[in-house]
N, C-alpha and C positions, 0 to 999 in steps of 0.2 A: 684843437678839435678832439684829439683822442683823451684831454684829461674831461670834456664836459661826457664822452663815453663812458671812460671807468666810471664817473658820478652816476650817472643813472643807470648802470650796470650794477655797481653795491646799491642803490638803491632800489630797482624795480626786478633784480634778474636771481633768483634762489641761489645759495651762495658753494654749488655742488663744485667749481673749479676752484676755488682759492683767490690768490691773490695769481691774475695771469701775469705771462710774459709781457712788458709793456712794449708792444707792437700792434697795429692795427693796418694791416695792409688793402691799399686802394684797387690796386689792378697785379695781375698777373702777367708774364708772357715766357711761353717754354718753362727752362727751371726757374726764373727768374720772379722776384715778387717785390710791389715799388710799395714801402713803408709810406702813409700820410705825409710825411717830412720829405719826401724825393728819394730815399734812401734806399738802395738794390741789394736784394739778400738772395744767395744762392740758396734753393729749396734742395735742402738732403734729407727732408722729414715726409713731402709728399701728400702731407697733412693727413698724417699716421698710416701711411700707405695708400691711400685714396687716388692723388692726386698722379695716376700712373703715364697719363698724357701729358707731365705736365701741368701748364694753366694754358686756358683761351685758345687749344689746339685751334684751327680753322678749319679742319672738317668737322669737330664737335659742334662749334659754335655754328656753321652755317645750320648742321641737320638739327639743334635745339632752337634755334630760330626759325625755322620750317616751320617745323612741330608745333611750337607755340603757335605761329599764324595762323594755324588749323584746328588744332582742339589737345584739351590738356587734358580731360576725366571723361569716363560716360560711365564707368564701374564695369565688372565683371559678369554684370547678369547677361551682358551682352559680349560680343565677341571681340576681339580687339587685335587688330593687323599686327601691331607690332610686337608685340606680346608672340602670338604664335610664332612668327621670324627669330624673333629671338632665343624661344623654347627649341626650335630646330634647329639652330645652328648653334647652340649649347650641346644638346641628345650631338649632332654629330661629330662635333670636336674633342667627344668623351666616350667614356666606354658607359654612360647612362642614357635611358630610353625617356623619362618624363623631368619633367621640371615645373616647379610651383615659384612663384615670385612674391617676393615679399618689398617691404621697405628697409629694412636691416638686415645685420647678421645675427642679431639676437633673435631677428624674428626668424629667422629662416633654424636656426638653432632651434627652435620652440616645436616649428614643423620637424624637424629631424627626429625631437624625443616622442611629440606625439605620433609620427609614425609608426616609429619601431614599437611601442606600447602599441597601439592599433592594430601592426602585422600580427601581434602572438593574440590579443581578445578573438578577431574575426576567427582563431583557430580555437578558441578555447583551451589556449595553453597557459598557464599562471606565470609569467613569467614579465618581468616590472622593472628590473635594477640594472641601474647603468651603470658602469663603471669609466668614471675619469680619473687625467692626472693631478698629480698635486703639481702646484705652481702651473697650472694652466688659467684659460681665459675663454669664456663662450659666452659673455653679456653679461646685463646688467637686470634683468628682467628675476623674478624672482627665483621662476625654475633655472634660467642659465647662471647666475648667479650660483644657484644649488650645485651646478653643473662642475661652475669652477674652482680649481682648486688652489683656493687663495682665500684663507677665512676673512680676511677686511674686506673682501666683496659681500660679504652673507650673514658675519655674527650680527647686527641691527634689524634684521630681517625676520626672524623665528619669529614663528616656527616654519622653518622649509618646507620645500617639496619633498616627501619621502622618495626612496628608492633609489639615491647615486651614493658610491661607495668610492672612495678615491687611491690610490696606489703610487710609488715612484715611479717616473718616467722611467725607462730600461730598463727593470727589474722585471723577470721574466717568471722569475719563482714565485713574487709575489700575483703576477697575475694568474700563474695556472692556479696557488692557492685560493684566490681571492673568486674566483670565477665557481657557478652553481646553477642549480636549476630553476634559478629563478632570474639568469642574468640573460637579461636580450641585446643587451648590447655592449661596444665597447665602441666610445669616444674621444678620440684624439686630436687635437693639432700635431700635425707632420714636424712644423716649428713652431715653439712655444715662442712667440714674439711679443706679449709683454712680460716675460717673467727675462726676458734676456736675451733672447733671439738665440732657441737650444734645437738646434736638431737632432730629432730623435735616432734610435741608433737601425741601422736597417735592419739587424737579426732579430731586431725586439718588435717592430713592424711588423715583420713577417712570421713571427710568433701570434702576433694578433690573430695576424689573417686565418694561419691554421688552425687555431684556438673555435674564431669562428665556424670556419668550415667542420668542424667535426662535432660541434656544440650548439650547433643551430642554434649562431648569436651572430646580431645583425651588426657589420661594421660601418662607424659613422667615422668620414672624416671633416672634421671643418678647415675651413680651408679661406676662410672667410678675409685674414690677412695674406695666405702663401698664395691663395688665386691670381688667376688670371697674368700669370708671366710671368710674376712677381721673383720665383725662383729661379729662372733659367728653361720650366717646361709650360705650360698651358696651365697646369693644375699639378703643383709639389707631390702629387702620389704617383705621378710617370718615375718619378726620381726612384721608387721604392719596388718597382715590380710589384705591385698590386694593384686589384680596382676594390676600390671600398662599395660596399653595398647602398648608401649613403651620403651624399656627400654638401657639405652648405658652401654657398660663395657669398662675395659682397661685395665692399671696399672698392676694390678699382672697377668693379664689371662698371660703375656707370660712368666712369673717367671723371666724377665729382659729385655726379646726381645721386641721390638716394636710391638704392636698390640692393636688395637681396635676392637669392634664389636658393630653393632646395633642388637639389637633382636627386634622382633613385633608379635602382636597376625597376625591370617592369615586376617585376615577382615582388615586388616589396612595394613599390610606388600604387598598386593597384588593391593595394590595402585601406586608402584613401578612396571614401564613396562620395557622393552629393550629401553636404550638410557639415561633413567631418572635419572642416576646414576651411578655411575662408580669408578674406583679406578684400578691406575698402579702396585703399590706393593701392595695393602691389600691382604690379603689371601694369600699371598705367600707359596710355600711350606718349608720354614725355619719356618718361623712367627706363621703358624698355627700347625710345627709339635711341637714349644714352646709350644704353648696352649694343645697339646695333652698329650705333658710330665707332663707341671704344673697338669694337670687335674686328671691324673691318679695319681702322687704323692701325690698330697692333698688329693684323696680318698683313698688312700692306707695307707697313713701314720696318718690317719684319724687327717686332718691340723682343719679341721673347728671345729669338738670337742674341738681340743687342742686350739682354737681362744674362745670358749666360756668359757669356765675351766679356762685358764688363766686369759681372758681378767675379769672375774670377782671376781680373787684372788688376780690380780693385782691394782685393786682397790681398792680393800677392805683391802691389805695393805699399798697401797700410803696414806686412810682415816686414818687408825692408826700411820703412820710414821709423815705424816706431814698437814693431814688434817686441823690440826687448824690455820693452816700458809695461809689458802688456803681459796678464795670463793667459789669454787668448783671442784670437781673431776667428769668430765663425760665424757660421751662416753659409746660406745656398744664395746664388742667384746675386741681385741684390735685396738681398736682406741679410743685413750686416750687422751682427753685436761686436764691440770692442770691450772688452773686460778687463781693467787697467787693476796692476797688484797692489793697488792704495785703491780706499775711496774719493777717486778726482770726477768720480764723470758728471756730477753736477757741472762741478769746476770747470772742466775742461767746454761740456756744452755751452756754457757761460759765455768761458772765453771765443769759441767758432763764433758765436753770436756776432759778438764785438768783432769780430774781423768777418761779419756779413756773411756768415754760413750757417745755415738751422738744422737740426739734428736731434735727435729727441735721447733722453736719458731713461733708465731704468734701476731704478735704486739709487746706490752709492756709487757703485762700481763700475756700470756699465754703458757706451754710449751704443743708442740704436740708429743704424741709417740706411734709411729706407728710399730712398731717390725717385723720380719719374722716371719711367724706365726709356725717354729719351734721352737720359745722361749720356754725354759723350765722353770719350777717351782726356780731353784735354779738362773739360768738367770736374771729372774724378784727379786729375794730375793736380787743376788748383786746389782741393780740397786737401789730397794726403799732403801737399807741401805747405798749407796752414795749419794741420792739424800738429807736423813735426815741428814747429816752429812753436807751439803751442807749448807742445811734451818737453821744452829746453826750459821750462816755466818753472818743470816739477821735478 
């Protein structure tokens, strides 16, 4: 079955992944996922953080079953139940008042910068440039792309979007340098998660914030991989004492369905008129009755506890299994880089593979693991005891 796949996959399907993993998985259940061949693989990848239920939850699956039986599109010119449900119980689980829905996080990153551009024209103030990190990530789109700071997302691209200007993470001199009166914003991930899963430092966060507050410069955080429990709180800027003035989510909000959202405080979000904006599918009533199921399940099954409990028992046995193998073990929540002092983490991903554990890699050196944040205690215990069994390799 899966070799008549790959065939007409290099044959009909553009060739932007390479040569994939050769796996193709039929069904899902909890972390578990059954390979074409019978084969059961422990999910520690989440399918890049997505998959935060899980697979085939059964309260997801009965309310997308609903859904379906009822109606999938009508658009936006009209009103749409679940859509506003979900905008309110976003506004109140946050310290933001509106919320726009997209279908990705690039898109909702797209709405982020055309915001903050929008807030300073409606004022007739000249002010355009964003500033991000270097070794970040906000899409594939050409302005996020512009956004990030990783030139092999962008050099094939030219000529950019003008106006983003990029700086070291934690470098605090170079941002008060770097910052002018033309800069409206400053965009960050909390955690850079594909550059290696780096949290940022909290004095240099909160240098932001006050940079902003005295510079009347609008703060964007994305949040697009750290959302939704992902870290131990609702949204990785509780973790920082700050509220961003901005902020994009994705990934897990639909527990595997496609959706995006911008959130904004009301003084900025209402910078956005009729015409300024827009979207065919966002908000759809499937998409957003996703977001209602993920939402209630993660407060029900109380996910975000079980993200901060784990994610730092999880650590704290990878430090005693094989920490000394390691230049570091970090991350919040579960969202976990391992940074090994050789380049193995191909290697080592490889090997978890073959002994039915999936885990995603970042460069040479780093494995990333990002679990369903219904990982249990015993879950994480088979993992760090393949993984040390693993490190006796190297």
């Amino acid at each position: 079955m899966i070799e008549k796949i790959i065939e007409f996959d290099k044959k009909y399907y553009m060739n932007t992944f390479g040569d994939r993993v050769k796996l193709m998985f039929k069904e899902g259940k909890g972390i578990e996922l059954t390979n074409y061949d019978g084969t059961v693989y422990k999910d520690f990848f989440a399918g890049i953080a997505v998959s935060a239920l899980g697979h085939s939850h059964p309260v997801l699956v009965d309310a997308l079953k609903n859904q379906v039986s009822k109606l999938l599109h009508t658009s936006s010119i009209y009103y749409v139940e679940n859509q506003a449900l979900l905008a309110e119980k976003l506004c109140k689980k946050t310290c933001f008042d509106k919320v726009f829905f997209a279908n990705t996080g690039a898109e909702a990153n797209e709405g982020a910068i055309k915001l903050a551009r929008k807030y300073y024209y409606n004022q007739g103030i000249d002010k355009y440039e964003i500033i991000t990190l270097n070794n970040s990530f906000h899409g594939r789109t050409v302005t996020t792309a512009t956004a990030t700071g990783q030139e092999k997302y962008k050099k094939p691209y030219a000529p950019l979007t003008p106006g983003f200007v990029h700086i070291d993470a934690n470098d605090i001199d170079a941002l008060v340098k770097t910052v002018n009166d033309k800069t409206c914003a400053i965009m960050v991930e909390l955690v850079q998660g594909e550059s290696g899963v780096r949290p940022l430092d909290i004095e240099f966060v909160s240098a932001i914030r006050k940079i902003c507050d005295e510079k009347n410069i609008l703060m964007i955080v994305d949040e697009v991989q750290t959302g939704i429990g992902r870290t131990g709180k609702f949204f990785a800027y509780e973790h920082f004492n700050i509220e961003p003035d901005i902020l994009t989510s994705a990934k897990a909000l639909g527990g595997g369905v496609p959706i995006g959202a911008l959130l904004a405080k009301d003084f900025v979000a209402s910078a956005f008129v009729p015409g300024d904006h827009g979207t065919t599918f966002g908000g759809n009533p499937l998409s957003t009755c996703a977001g209602l199921a993920t939402l209630e399940i993660i407060e029900n099954e109380k996910l975000v506890e079980n993200s901060l409990e784990l994610g730092t028992y999880f650590k704290a046995e990878l430090e005693k299994a094989i920490g000394d193998k390691c230049k570091e073990i970090r991350g919040i929540g579960l969202m976990i880089g391992i940074e090994f002092k050789q380049p193995i983490g191909k290697a080592v991903n490889a090997k978890l593979m073959e002994n039915k554990y999936l885990a995603g890699s970042v460069g040479d050196s780093v494995l990333r693991v990002v679990p369903p944040l219904i990982v249990t205690k015993e879950d994480v215990d088979g993992f760090v005891e393949c993984i040390s069994i693993i490190m006796n390799e190297f």
